[in-house]
C-alpha positions in Angstrom: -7.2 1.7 -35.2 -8.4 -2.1 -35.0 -11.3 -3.3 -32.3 -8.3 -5.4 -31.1 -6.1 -2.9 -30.2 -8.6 -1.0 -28.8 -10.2 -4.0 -26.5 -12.1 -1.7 -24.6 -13.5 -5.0 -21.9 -10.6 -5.4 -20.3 -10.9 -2.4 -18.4 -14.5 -3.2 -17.7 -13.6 -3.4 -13.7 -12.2 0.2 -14.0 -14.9 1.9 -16.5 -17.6 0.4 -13.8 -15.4 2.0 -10.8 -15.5 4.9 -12.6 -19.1 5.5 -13.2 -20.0 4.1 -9.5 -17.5 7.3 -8.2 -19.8 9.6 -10.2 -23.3 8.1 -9.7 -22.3 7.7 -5.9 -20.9 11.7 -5.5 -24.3 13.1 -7.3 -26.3 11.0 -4.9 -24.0 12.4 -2.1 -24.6 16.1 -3.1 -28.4 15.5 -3.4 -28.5 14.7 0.1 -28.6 17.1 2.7 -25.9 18.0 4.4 -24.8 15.5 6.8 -26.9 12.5 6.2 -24.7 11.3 2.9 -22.0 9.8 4.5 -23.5 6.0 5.7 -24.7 5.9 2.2 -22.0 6.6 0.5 -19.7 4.6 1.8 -21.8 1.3 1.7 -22.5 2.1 -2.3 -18.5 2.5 -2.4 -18.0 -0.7 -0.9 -20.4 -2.2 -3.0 -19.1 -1.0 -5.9 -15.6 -2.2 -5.2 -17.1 -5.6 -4.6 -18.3 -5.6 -7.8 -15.1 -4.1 -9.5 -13.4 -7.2 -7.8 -15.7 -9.4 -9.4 -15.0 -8.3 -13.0 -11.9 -8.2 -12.3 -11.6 -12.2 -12.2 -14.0 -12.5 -15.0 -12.7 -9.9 -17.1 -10.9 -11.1 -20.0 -6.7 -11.3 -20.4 -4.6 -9.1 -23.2 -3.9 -5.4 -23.7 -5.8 -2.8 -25.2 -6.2 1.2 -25.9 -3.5 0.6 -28.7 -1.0 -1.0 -26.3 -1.2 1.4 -23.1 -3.1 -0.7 -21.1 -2.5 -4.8 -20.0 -5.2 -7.4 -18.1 -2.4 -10.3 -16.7 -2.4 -12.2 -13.9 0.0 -10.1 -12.4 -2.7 -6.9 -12.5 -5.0 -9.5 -11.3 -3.5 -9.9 -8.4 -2.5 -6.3 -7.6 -5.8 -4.9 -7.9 -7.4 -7.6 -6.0 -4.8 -6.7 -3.2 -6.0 -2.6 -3.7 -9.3 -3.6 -3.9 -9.3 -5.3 -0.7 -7.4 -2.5 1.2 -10.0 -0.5 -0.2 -13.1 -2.1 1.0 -11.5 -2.8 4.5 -10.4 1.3 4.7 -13.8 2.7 3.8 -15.2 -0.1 6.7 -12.8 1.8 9.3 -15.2 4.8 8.2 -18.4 3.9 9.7 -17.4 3.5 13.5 -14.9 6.7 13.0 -16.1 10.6 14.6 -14.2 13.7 14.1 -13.4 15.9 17.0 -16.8 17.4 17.0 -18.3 14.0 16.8 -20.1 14.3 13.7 -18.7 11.5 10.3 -16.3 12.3 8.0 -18.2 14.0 5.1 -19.1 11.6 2.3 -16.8 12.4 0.0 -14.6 10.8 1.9 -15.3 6.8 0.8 -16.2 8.6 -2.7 -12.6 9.8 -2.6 -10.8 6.4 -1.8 -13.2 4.8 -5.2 -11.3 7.1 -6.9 -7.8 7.1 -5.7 -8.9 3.4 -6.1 -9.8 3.4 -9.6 -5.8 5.3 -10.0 -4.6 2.7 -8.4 -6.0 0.1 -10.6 -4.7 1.5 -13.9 -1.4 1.7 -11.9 -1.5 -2.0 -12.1 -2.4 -2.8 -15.3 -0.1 0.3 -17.1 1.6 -1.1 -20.4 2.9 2.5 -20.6 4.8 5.1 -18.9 2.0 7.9 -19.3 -0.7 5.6 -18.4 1.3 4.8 -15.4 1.4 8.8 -14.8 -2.0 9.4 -15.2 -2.8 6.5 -12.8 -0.4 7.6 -10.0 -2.2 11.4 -10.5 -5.8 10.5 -10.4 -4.4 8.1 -7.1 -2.5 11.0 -5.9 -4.6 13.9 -6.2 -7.8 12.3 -4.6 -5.6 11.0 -1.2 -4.0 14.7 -0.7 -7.8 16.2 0.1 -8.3 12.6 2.2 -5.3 13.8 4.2 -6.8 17.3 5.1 -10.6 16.1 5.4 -10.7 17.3 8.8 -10.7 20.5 8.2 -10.8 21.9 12.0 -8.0 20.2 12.7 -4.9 21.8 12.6 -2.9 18.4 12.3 -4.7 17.3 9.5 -4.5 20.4 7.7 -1.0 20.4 7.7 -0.8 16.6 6.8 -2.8 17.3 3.5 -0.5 20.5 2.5 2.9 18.3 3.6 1.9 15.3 1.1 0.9 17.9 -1.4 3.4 19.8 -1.4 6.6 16.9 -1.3 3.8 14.5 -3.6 4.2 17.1 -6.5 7.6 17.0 -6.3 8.0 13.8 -6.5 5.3 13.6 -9.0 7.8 15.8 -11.2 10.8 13.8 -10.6 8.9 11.0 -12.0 7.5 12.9 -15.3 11.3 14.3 -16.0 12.7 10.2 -15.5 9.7 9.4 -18.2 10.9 12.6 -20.7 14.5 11.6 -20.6 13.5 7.6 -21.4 11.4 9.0 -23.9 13.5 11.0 -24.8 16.7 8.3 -25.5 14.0 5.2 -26.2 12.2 7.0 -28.7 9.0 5.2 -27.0 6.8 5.2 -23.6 5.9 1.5 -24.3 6.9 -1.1 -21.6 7.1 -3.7 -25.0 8.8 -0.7 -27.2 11.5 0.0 -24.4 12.7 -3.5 -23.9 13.2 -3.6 -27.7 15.0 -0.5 -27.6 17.0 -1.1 -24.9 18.3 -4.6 -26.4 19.0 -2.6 -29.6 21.3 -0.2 -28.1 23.7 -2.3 -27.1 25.8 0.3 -25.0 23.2 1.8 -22.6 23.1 5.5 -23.0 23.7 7.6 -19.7 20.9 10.2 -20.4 18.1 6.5 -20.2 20.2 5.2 -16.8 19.4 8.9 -15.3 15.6 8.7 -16.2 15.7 5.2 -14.5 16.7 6.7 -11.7 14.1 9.6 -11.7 12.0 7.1 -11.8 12.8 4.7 -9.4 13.0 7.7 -6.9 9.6 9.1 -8.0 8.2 5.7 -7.5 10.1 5.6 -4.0 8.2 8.3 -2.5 5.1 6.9 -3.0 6.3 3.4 -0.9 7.6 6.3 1.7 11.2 4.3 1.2 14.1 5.7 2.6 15.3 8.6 1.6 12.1 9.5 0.1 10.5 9.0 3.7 9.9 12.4 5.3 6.7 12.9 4.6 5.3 9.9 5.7 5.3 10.5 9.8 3.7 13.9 10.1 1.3 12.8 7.5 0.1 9.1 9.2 -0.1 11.2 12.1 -2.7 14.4 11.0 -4.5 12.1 8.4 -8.0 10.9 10.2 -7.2 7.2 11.1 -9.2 5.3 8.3 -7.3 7.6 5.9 -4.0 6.5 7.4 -5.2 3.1 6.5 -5.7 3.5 3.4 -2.4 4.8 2.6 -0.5 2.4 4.3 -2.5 -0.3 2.1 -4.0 0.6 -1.2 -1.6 3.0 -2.7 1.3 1.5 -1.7 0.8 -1.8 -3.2 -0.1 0.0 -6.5 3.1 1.5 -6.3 4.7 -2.0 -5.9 2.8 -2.8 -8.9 4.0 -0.3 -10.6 7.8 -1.0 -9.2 7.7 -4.7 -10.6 6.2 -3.9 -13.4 8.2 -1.4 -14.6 11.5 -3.0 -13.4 10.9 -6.5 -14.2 9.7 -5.5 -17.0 11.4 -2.8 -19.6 14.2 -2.7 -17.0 14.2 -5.8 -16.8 17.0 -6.7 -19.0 19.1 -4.2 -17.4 19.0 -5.5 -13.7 22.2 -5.4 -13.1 22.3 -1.6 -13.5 19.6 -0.4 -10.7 20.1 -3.6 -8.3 22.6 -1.9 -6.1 20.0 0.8 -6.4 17.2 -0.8 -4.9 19.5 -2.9 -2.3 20.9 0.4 -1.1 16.9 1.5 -0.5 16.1 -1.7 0.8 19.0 -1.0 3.4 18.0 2.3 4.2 14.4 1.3 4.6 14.7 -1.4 7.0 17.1 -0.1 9.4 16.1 3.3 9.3 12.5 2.1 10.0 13.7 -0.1 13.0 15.7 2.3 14.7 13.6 5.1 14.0 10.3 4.0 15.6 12.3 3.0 19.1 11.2 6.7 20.9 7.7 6.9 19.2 5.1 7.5 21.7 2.2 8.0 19.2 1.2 4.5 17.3 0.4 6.3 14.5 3.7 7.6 13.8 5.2 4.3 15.1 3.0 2.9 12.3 4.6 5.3 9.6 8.0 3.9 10.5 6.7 0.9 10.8 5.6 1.1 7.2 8.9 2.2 5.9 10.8 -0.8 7.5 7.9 -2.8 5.8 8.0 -1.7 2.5 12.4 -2.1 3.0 11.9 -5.7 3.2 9.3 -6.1 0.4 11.7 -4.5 -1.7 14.5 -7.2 -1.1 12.5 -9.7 -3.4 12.6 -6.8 -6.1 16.4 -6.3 -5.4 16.8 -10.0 -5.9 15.4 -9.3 -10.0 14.2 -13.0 -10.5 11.2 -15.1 -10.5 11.0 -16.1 -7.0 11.8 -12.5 -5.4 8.8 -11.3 -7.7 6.6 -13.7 -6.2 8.3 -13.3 -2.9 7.3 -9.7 -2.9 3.8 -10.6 -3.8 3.4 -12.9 -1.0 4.8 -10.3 1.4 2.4 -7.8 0.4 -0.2 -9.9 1.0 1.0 -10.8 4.4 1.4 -7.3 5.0 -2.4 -5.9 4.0 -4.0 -8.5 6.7 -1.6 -8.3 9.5 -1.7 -4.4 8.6 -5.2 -3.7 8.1 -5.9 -5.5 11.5 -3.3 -3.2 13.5 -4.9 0.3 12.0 -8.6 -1.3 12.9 -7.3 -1.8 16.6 -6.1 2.1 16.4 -9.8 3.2 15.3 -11.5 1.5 17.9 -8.9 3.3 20.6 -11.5 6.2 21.9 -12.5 7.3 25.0 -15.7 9.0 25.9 -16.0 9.4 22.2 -12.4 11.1 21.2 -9.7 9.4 19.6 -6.3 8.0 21.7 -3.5 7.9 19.7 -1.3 7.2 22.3 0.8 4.1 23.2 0.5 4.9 26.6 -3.8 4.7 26.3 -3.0 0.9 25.4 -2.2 -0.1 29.4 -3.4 -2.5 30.8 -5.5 -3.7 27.8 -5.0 -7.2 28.6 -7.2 -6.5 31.5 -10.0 -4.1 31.3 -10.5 -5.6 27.1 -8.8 -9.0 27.2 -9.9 -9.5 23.1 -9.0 -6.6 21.8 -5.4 -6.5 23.5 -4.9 -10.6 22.5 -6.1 -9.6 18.5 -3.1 -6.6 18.8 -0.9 -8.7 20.1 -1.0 -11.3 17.4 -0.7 -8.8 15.0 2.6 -7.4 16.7 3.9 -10.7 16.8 3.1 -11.5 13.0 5.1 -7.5 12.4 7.9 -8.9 13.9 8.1 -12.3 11.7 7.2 -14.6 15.0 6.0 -18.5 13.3 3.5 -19.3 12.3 2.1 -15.7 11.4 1.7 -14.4 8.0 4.7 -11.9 8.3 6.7 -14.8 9.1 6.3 -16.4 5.7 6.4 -12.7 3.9 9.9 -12.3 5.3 10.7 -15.9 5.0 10.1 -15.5 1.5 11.8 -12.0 0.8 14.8 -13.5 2.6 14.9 -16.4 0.6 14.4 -15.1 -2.3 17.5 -12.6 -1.8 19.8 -15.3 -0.6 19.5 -17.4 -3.8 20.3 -14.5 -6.1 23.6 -13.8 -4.4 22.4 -11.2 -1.6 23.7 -12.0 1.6 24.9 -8.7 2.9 21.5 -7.5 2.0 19.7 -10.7 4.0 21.9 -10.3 7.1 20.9 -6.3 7.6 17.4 -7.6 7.4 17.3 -10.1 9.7 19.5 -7.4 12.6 16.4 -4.8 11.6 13.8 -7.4 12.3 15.8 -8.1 15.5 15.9 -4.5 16.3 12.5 -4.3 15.0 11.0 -6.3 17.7 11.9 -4.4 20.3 9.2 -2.0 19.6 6.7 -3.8 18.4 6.7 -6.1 21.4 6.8 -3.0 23.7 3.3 -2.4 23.2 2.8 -5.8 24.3 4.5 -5.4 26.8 2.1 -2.2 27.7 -0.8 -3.6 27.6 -0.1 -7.1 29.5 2.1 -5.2 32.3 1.9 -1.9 32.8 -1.0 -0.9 35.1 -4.4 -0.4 33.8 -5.4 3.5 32.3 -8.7 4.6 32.1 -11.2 2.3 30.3 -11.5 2.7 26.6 -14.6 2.4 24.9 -16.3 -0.3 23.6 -15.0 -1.1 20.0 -18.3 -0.5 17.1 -19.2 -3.9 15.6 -17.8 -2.5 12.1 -14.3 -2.5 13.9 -14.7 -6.1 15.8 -15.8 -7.6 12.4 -12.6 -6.7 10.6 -9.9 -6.5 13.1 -11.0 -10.2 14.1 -11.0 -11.0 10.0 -7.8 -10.1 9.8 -7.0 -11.6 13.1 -7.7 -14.8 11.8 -6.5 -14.2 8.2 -3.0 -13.5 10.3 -3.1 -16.4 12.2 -4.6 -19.2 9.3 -2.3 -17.4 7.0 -0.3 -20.7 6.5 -3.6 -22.5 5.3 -3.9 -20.5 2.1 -0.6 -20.7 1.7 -0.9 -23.3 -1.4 -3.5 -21.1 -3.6 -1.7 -18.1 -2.6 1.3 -19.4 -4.0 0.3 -20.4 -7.1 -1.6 -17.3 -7.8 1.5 -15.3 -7.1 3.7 -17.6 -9.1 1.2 -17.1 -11.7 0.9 -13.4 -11.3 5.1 -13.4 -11.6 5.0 -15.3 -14.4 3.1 -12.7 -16.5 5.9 -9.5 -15.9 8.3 -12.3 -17.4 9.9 -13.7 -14.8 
């Protein structure tokens, strides 16, 4: 095997993640019991701010004999992980489990890893190094979800997304035998020669797409791949929730447009009613099903599936500008995002975590910031100018209207309609209903990023230029 096929410095950010991880959990466990955490989680953040680093100076091309790529598309996706990342482990600091002690420090150690999955997610060139990816991502987040171990929520969080995760995780491994199996190869490059070769498309190779695309579904929680997602947002501790509604979820985007845009790519016209049909059952499934929610963690699980509905209409749309559509929206959606799930870590009173939507009334009076910062993010949910989520779905819609979907466009814009009903309710709660009991002071950790990504929400439009060019450059590279 040739140095250049092996190229070993392209995955310099990930081989650096890696050892960080195992330096960081030896440190961890040579500390005693209890006093790791604060440690641990500021070598994690370092160490992904270091990753993200060399991942903009790391060089472009594949290597490990063709099963792993460095584009501009991975690029962007792992600077987008990275940052959901950093900002999750930050939710960690300020956050105390029911006996008011920190999360134990594997926790942050735990995210690096799922982390480092998520990152060779994004740059796979091959079907098994997109397994392996998914796994080591999959594996670390199902003990994240039951890291609390006295609570009984939590517990049964972990063993839910276990439990439905490995069956998914085998749906996808049986979609990757039978295209094996009818390609002859696992090579992104390998199966779009094969599949222009074959002229008629075998059945047995449109089966393992769709094993695929609904093992792949899961992980976004699209519908109907969903049910795991509210019980699990719900028990998992509130940083953790995070996490999974950012990080993971854009590598499994990555791993969506890669795959699909790219081997798949020549046989759009086979899985797009596929997708659309998710797409629909995301977005209106999403909107109606968060209406009764009183807990804003499970609203935020529906929430998240209406999301990930619309981010999927650039994908359905299987051109250049719903690729980079998609990417924009996903960028929209970590800030706005990330901002909402720091506002739901700083809700505590005398020390214990409020999950209700009831706990929010009256915000606008007794903490006038922190209720104005929620509110913009609601607003920029619900696509309200000049917000970021109003150019995400501006873009997504757009994007779907020019390739011929307007069925598609018109049941998005009634779910955002619908959509805003309950987003604006807990507006609504916190500027009129009347004031609950005082909750307590937010920790600086928490004021720092939800007013980052306040601002990032509302200045959105003035990166709009760079961020469009990087994502048009980043579309570019899956081959438009």
């Amino acid at each position: 095997m040739s140095m250049t096929s092996f190229n070993w410095t392209i995955a310099v950010p990930e081989i650096v993640l890696a050892l960080s991880g195992i330096v960081i959990l030896v440190a961890g466990v040579l500390q005693r019991k209890g006093e790791g955490f604060f440690s641990s989680a500021m070598l994690s953040i370092a160490a992904f701010a270091v990753s993200g680093s060399l991942v903009l100076l790391s060089p472009m091309g594949e290597g490990y004999a063709g099963t792993f790529v460095n584009d501009g598309f991975a690029r962007f996706m792992k600077m987008l992980i990275l940052a959901g990342a950093l900002v999750a482990v930050a939710l960690t600091f300020s956050y105390r489990t029911r006996d008011k002690t920190t999360l134990p420090f594997e926790t942050p150690v735990l995210m690096l890893f799922s982390t480092l999955g998520a990152m060779i997610m994004a740059s796979s060139a091959n079907l098994m190094t997109l397994f392996v990816g998914l796994e080591l991502s999959s594996l670390s987040i199902y003990i994240l979800c039951a890291m609390e171990r006295d609570s009984v929520l939590s517990s049964e969080a972990g063993l839910k997304y276990f439990v439905l995760g490995s069956l998914a995780s085998g749906l996808l491994l049986y979609g990757i035998s039978l295209v094996y199996g009818y390609a002859g190869t696992m090579e992104y490059t390998g199966l779009v020669a094969a599949i222009r070769a074959s002229g008629a498309l075998p059945m047995g190779l449109i089966v393992g797409i769709v094993f695929i695309v609904t093992g792949l579904c899961f992980k976004l929680s699209a519908v109907p791949f969903h049910m795991w997602t509210p019980d699990v947002y719900q028990g998992a501790p509130t940083p953790v929730t995070a996490y999974m509604a950012g990080a993971p979820k854009f590598a499994a985007f990555a791993l969506f447009l890669r795959v699909m845009a790219g081997p798949f790519g020549t046989v759009a016209p086979r899985w797009q009613i596929l997708i659309e049909t998710v797409s629909v059952l995301s977005m209106v499934y999403g909107a109606f099903a968060a209406i009764p929610q009183g807990n804003i963690k499970r609203l935020m699980a529906y929430s998240s599936i209406g999301h990930m509905g619309y981010a999927m209409m650039g994908l359905a749309a299987a051109s250049l500008a719903g690729i980079q559509a998609t990417l924009i929206y996903l960028a929209a959606y970590f800030v706005m995002n990330a901002g909402v799930f720091a506002c739901i870590t700083a809700m505590r009173r005398k020390g214990r975590e409020v999950v209700s939507i009831s706990d929010l009334a009256g915000l606008g009076r007794t903490d006038p910031a922190m209720a104005a910062v929620l509110a913009l993010f609601m607003f920029s949910m619900v696509g309200a100018p000049p917000l970021a989520g109003f150019f995400g779905k501006f873009l997504v819609f757009a994007a779907a209207w020019q390739s011929g979907l307007y069925v598609l466009v018109v049941i998005g814009a009634l779910s955002s309609i619908v959509g805003a009903y309950y987003y604006l309710r807990i507006v609504k709660v916190m500027y009129f209903d009347s004031p609950a009991e005082v909750l307590d002071r937010p920790a600086p950790s928490l004021l720092f990023v939800s007013g980052s990504m306040g601002l990032a929400t509302a200045l959105f439009v003035a990166g709009m230029g760079p961020l469009m060019a990087w994502a048009h450059q980043a579309a570019l590279a899956l081959g438009g």
